[in-house]
N, C-alpha and C positions, 0 to 999 in steps of 0.2 A: 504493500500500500504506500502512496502517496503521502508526505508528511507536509504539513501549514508549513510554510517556512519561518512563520514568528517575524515579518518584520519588524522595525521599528519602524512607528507611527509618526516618528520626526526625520525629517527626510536629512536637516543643516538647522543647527542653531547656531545664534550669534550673536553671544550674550545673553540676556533676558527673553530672545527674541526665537521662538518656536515657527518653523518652517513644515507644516505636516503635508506629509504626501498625498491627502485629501485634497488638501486644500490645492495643491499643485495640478491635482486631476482637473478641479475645474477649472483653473486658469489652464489647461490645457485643449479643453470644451471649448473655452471662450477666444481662444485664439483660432481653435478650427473651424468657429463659427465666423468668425471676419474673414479669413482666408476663402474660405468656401465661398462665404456670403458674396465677396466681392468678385468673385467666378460667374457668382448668377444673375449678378445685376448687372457685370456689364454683357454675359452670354445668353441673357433671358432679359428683356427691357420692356416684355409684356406685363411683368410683375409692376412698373412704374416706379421702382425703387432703385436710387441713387445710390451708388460704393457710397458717397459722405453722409449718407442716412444711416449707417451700420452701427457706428457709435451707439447713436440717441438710440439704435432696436436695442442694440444689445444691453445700452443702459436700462431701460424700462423691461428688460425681459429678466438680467439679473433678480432686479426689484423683485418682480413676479415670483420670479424660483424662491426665494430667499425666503417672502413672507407667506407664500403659500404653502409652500413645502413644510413652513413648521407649522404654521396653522393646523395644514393635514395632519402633522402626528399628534397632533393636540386632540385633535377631533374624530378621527378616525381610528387612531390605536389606544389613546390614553388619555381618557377624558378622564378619570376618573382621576389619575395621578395627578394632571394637569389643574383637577378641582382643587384638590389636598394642597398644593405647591404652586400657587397663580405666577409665583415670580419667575418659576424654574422657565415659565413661557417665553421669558428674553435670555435665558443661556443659552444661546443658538451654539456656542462655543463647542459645549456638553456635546452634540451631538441629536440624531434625531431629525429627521424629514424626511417625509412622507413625496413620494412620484407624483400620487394623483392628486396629492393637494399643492406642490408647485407645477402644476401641470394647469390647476384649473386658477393659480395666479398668475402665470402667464397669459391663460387667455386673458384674463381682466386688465391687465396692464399694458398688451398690444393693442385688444380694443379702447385703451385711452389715447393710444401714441397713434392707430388711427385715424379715432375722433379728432384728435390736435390736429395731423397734418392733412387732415381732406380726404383723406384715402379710406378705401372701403376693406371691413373685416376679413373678408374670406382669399383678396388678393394677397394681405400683409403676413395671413397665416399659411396661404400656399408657397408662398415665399421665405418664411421659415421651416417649415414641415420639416424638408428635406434637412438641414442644417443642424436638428437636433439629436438625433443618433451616434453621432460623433459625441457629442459631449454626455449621452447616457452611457454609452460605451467605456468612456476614462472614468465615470462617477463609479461603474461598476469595479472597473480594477482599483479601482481607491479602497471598494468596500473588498475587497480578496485583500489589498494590502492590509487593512486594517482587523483581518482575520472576522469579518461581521458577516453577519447575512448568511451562514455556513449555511449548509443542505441537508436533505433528511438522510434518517442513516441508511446504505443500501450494503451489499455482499460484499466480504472481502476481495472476493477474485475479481471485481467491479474494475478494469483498465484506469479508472479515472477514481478509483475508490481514493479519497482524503481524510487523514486525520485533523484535527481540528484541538490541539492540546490544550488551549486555553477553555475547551468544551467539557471534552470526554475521549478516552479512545476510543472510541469506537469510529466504524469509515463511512463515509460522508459524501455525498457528491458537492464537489468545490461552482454551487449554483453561482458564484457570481460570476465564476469564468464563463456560466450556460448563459445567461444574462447579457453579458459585456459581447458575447458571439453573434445571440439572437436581436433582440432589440436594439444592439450597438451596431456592428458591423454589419451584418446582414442585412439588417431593415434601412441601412444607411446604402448600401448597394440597390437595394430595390426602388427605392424611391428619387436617388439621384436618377436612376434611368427611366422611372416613371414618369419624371417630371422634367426629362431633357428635353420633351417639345412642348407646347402648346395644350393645356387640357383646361377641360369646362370648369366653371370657376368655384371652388369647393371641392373639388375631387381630390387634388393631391393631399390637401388634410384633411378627405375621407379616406384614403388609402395610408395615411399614416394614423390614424385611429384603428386603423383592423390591423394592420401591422402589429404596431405597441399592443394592443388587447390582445392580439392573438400568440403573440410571444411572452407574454406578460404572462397569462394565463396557463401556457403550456407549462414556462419557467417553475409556477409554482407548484406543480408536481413533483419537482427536485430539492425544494428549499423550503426549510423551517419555518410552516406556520409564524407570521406575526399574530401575536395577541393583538385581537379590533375590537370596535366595540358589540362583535358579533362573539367573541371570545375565541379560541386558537383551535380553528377549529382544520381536522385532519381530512373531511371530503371536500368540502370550498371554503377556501380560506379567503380573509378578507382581501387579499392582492387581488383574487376572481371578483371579487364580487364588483369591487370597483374598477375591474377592466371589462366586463360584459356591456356596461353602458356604452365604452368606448367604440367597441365592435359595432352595435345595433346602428350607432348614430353616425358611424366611420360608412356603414352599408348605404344607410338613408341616404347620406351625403352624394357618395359616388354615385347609387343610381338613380337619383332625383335628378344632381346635376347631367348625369349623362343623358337624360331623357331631354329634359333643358338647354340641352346646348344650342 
């Protein structure tokens, strides 16, 4: 079997001053998002979006992940702890964020950056769709660095069977590397070529909602129930439960707009 490697979670300090390889991930995200982004604005000029608008996206979409993302684990896995400990709500430091609740403060934060600049919702989202798998991809090896998010336990003779020491021995499928493959890389390949021409307007972030839900959902067949506030449960755990929505409305999307074009 497979053993964790036990990084350290600090990548370079310097002084007082903690460098974590989390946090490196997604300044890593964030860099492949302008690189990328400014691929498609000037090789796609259908989207209306300017290389000098990347900045201000990427400002207001940070925003989004940030306070979303903890929002969601407040409200979706640990409400209850979150009741007990109000303040613990602003140690974002600690750790703690939630997919689909910086997922759904993204949207709220592009449709402001939007509404500011004149532009309509579902062009500014088709124009990022593709760009975000990249930075899900690095947030997942952040969480294998950080030995988090381990997988449920399967056979020794399992090829990919992982121990997890900071856990238990027992072997483990290492779901974040499943994760960082499927909803990272993969679904970053499908949708760049999805969206290399011209498509109806909504579609490429309906086929990045079934993407994500349907990787999302498969993923949690390999990885350790989170406690939600459905409780930790072993036939649909709460990671399904809140990517089926994304699926249904990821479906509606494409085949409304295709019908629509």
């Amino acid at each position: 079997m497979l053993i964790h490697p036990q990084f350290d979670p600090v990548a370079l300090s310097i002084g007082p001053l903690a460098i974590r390889w989390y946090g490196l991930m997604y300044l890593a995200g964030f860099i492949a998002f302008l690189v990328m982004g400014r691929r498609r604005a000037v090789g796609q000029p259908w989207h209306g979006i300017p290389p000098q608008a990347l900045d201000d996206l990427l400002f207001y979409g940070v925003l989004g992940v940030v306070l979303g993302g903890r929002l969601g684990q407040v409200i979706f896995y640990e409400p209850a702890y979150y009741a007990a400990h109000p303040l613990e709500i602003l140690a974002v430091w600690k750790g703690g964020m939630s997919f689909h609740g910086g997922f759904l403060g993204v949207l709220a934060a592009l449709a402001l950056w939007a509404q500011r600049t004149g532009r309509g919702f579902f062009p500014v989202m088709d124009f990022v769709a593709p760009l975000v798998p990249l930075g899900l991809m690095a947030g997942r090896i952040g969480n294998f660095i950080n030995g988090e998010l381990w997988g449920r336990v399967t056979t020794p003779d399992f090829p990919l069977a992982m121990v997890f020491p900071q856990v238990d021995n027992l072997p483990r499928h290492p779901s974040p590397l499943y994760q960082a493959a499927g909803e990272g890389l993969l679904l970053f390949v499908l949708l760049w070529w999805y969206s290399s021409r011209q498509r109806p307007r909504g579609a490429v972030s309906g086929a990045f909602l079934i993407g994500y839900g349907s990787f999302r959902f498969l993923a949690e067949f390999f990885r350790e129930p989170d406690h939600g506030i459905f409780g930790q449960s072993y036939i649909v755990s709460m990671g399904q439960w809140l990517s089926l929505p994304m699926v249904v409305f990821g479906l509606w999307l494409v085949f409304r707009r295709s019908e629509n074009r």
